[in-house]
C-alpha positions, 0 to 999 in steps of 0.5 A, a space after each residue: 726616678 732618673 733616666 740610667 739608660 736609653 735602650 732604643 728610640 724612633 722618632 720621639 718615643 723611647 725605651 730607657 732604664 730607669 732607676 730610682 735615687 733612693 733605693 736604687 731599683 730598675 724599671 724598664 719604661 717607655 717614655 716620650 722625649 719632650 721638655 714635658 716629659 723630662 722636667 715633669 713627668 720623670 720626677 713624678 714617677 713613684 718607684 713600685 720598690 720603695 714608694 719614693 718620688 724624685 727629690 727636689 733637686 732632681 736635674 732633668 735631661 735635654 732632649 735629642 732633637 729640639 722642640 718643634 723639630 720635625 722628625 
């Protein structure tokens, strides 16, 4: 799964589109915007369509406020 689209942030915590590379199926997610979460969790996240993981050459996005920011 890939992040298509953020609908809403406060702080940290997120809603976003997310959308899957293989079959191309969207879920509405809640999500945490943190180096954690981007480059492990997302790509970890197993599509309820077709089963499938993110592959291996999956890029992970930034996040909006540096670590250790306080917000």
């Amino acid at each position: 799964m890939k992040i298509k689209q953020i609908l809403d942030q406060h702080r940290r915590d997120f809603t976003a589109i997310f959308e899957c590379e293989h079959c191309e199926a969207t879920d509405k997610l809640r999500g945490y915007d943190d180096d954690n979460f981007h480059e492990h969790v997302v790509p970890a996240m197993t599509c309820k369509a077709c089963g499938k993981k993110a592959p291996a050459e999956y890029r992970a996005l930034r996040t909006k406020h540096p670590a250790g920011a306080v917000l």
